[in-house]
C-alpha positions in Angstrom: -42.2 -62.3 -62.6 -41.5 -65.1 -60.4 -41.9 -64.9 -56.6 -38.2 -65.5 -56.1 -37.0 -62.1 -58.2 -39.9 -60.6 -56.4 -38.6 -61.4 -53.4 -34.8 -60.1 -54.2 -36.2 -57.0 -55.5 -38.1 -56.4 -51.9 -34.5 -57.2 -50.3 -33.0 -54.5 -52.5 -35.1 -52.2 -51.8 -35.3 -52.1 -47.9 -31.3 -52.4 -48.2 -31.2 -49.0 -49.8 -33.1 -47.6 -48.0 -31.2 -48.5 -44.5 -28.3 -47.7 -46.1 -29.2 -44.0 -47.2 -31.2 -43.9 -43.5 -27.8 -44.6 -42.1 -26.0 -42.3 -43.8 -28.2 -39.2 -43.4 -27.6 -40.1 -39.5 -24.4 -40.2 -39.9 -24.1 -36.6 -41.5 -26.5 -35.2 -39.2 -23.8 -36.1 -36.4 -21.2 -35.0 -37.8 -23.0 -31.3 -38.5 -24.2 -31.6 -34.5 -20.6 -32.1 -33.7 -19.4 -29.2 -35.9 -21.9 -26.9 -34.3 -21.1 -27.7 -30.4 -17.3 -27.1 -31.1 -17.9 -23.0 -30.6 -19.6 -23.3 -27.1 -16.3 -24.7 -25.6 -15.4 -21.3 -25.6 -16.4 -19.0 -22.7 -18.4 -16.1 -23.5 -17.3 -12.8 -23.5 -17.3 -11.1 -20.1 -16.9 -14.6 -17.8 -15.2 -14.0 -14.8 -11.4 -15.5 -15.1 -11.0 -19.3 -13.6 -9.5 -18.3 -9.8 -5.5 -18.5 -9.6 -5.4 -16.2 -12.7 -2.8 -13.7 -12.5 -4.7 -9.9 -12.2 -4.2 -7.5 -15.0 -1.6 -5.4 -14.4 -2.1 -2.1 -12.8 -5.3 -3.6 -11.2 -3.7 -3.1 -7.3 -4.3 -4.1 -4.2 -5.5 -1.3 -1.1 -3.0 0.2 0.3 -2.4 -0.6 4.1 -3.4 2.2 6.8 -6.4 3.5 4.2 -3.6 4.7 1.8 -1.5 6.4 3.9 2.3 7.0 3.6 3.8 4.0 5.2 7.3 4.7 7.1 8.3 2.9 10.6 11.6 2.6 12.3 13.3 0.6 15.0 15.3 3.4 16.4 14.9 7.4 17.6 18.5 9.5 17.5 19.4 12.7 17.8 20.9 15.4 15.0 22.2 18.7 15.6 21.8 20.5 12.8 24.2 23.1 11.7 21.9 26.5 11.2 21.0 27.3 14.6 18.1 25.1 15.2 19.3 22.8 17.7 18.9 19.5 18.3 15.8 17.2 16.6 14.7 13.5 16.7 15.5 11.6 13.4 14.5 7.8 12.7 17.2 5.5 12.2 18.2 6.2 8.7 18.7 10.6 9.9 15.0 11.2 8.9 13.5 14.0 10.6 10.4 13.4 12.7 7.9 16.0 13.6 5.0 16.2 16.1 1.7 18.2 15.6 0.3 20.6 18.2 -3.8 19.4 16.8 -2.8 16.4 18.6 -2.9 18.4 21.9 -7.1 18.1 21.8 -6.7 14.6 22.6 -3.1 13.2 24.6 -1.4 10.2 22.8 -3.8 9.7 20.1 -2.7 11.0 16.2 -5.7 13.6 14.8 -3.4 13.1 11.5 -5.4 10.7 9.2 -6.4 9.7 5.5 -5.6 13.3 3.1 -3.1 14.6 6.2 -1.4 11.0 6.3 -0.5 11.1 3.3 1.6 14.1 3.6 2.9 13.7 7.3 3.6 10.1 7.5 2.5 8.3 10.5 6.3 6.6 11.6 5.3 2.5 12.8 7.0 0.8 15.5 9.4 -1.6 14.0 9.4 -4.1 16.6 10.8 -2.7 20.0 11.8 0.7 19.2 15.3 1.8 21.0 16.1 5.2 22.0 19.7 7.0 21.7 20.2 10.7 22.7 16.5 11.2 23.4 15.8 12.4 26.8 11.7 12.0 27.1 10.0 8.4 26.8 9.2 6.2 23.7 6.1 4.8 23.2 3.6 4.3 21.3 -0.7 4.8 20.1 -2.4 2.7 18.4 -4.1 4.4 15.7 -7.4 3.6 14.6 -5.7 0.8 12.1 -5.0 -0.8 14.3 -1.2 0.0 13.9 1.3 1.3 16.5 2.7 4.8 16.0 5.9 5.8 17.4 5.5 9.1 20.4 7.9 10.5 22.3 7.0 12.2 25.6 3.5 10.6 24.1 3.2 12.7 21.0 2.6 10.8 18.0 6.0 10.8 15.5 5.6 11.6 11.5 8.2 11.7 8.9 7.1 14.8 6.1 6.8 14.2 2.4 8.6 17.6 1.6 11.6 16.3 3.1 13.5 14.6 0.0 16.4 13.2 1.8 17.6 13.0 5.7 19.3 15.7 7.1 16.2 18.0 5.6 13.7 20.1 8.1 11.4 21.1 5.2 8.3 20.9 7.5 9.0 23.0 10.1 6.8 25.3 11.0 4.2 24.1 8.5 0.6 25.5 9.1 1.9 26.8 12.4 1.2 23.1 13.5 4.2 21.1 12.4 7.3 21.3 14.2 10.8 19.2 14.5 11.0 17.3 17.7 13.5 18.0 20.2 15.0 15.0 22.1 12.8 16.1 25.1 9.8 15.9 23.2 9.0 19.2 22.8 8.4 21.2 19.4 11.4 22.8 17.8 11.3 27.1 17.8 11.8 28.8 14.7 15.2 30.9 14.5 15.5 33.8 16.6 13.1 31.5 19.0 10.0 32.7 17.5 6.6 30.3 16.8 6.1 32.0 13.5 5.1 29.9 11.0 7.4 28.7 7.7 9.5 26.5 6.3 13.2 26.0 7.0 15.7 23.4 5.2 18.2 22.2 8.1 21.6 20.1 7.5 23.3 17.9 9.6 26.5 18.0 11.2 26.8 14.9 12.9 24.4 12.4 14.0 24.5 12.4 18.3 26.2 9.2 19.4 26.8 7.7 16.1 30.1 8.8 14.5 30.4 8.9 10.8 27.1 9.8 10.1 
């Protein structure tokens, strides 16, 4: 055999070879490429990129350490229409009771967390305005922080039994909870007894406010 097919026999040879080199590196990146396309993905149990909308029903705490949350920006005056006389509502005719506990300590609430819950704390709406009343309007701050509505400096609470205004389901609750009477002081059961129970009152006209 001559040099020169020698020669073209050597060319042939390395040419192969590149050529299968080249493409066993070209199918080792595409398998490479194939296996990196799962790890885009986040695993499972990664915390969601911030701005992502909570699930729903996750909630947010609730403000006053999850109690009820009522204020108003006015005190009136109802007479109610089964001999119980006169009691402090909030603007919309709610009624607004006082507790004797909070007796051990002048102008501070002793109504807090489970007992907030059921006897709402009422929150100064801005400056709250007084019709019919005849003992001052202030307020505490309770330990939130928060300003309570008192009157004659005892703290004001709106009661969860009490399903619509007009009703006086909490007096006389616990022997502790009474209506409020424009002077401040606790509403007497009927007959002018301190005995403890419940009592449903109705209104028959709102004191100064006609129509309602």
């Amino acid at each position: 055999m001559s040099r020169h097919r020698i020669a073209l026999a050597m060319a042939s040879s390395v040419a192969s070879a590149l050529l299968l080199a080249a493409c066993g590196s070209s199918t080792d990146n595409s398998a490479n490429t194939g296996a990196a396309a799962p790890a885009a993905s986040a695993p499972a149990g990664t915390t969601a990129p911030a701005g992502t909308t909570a699930p729903a029903g996750s909630g947010t705490a609730t403000a006053g350490g999850g109690m009820g949350m009522v204020s108003t920006s006015m005190l009136m005056t109802k007479k109610t229409s089964d001999g119980m006389g006169t009691v402090v509502t909030d603007a919309k005719g709610w009624t607004l009771y006082r507790y004797d506990k909070d007796r051990a300590r002048p102008s501070m609430s002793m109504c807090a967390d489970a007992c907030a819950r059921t006897w709402m704390p009422v929150m100064a709406d801005g400056s709250v305005q007084a019709m019919g009343v005849q003992a001052k309007v202030g307020t505490v701050t309770r330990s939130d922080g928060m300003k309570q509505v008192t009157l004659a400096g005892w703290p004001l609470y709106r009661y969860m039994g009490d399903t619509k205004a007009g009703q006086m389901n909490g007096q006389g609750k616990g022997g502790a909870w009474y209506a409020v009477t424009p002077r401040g002081k606790k509403t007497a059961m009927p007959g002018g007894s301190g005995s403890t129970g419940s009592k449903s009152g109705s209104s028959s006209g709102m004191s100064g406010m006609p129509g309602m």
